[in-house]
LOGUMAR-375637 format. One record per residue (C-alpha): residue number from 1; x, y negated, z negated. Coordinates in steps of 0.02 Angstrom, whole numbers, plus 50000, padded with zeros to 5 digits. Layout:
<recs>
<n = NUM, c1 = X, c2 = Y, c3 = Z>
...
</recs>
This chain:
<recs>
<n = 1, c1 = 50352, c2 = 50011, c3 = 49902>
<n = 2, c1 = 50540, c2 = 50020, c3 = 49842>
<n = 3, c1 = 50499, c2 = 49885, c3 = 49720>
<n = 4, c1 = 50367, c2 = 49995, c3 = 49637>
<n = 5, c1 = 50483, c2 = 50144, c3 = 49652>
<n = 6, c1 = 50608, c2 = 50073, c3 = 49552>
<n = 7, c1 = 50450, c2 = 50023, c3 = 49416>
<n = 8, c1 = 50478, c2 = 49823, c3 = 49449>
<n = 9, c1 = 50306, c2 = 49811, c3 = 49490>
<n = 10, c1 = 50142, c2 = 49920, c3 = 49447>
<n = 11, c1 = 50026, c2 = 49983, c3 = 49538>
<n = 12, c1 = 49888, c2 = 49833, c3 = 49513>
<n = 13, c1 = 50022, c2 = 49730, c3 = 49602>
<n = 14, c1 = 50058, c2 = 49851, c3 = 49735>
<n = 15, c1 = 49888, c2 = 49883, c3 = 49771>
<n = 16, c1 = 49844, c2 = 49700, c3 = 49782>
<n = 17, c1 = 49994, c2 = 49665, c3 = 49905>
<n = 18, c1 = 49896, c2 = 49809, c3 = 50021>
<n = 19, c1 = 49746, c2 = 49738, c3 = 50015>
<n = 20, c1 = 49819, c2 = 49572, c3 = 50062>
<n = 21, c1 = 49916, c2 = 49649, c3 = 50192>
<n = 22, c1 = 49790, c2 = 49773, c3 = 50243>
<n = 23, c1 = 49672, c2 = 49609, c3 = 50285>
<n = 24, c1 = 49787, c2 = 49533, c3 = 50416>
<n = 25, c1 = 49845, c2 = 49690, c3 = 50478>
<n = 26, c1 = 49679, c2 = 49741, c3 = 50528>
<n = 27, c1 = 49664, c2 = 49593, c3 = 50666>
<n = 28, c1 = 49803, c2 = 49706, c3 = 50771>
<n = 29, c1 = 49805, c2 = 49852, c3 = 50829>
<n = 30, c1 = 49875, c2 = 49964, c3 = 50679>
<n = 31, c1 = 49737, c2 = 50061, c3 = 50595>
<n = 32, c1 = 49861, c2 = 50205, c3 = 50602>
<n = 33, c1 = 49996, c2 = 50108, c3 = 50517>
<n = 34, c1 = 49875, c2 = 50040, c3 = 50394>
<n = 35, c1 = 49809, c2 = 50219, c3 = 50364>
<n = 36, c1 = 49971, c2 = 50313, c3 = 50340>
<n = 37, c1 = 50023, c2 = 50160, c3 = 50214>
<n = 38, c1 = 49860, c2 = 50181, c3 = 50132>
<n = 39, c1 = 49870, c2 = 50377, c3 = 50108>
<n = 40, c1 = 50054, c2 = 50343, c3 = 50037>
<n = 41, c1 = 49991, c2 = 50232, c3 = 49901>
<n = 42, c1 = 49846, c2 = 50333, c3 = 49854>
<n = 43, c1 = 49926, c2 = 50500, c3 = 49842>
<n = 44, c1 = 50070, c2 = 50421, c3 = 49744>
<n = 45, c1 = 49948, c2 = 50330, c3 = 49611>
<n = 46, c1 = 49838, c2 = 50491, c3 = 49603>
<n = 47, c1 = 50009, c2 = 50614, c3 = 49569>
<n = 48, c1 = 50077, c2 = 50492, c3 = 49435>
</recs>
């Protein structure tokens, strides 16, 4: 997220990276970890 942070990426691209992320992620065991990131990106997009 530092990369959006400092506005060298948007929030398409961030959002993408998740998803991308997200998708491999979910084959361990880290639906907290994916859920925490998830809530971070949403509640920054939704307060900007």
């Amino acid at each position: 997220m530092t990369e959006y942070e400092k506005g060298e990426i948007d929030y398409h691209t961030l959002f993408e990276s998740f998803q991308g992320w997200n998708a491999y992620a979910k084959w361990a065991n880290s639906y907290k970890s994916r859920m925490k990131l998830f809530k971070e990106i949403s509640l920054d997009y939704y307060n900007n």
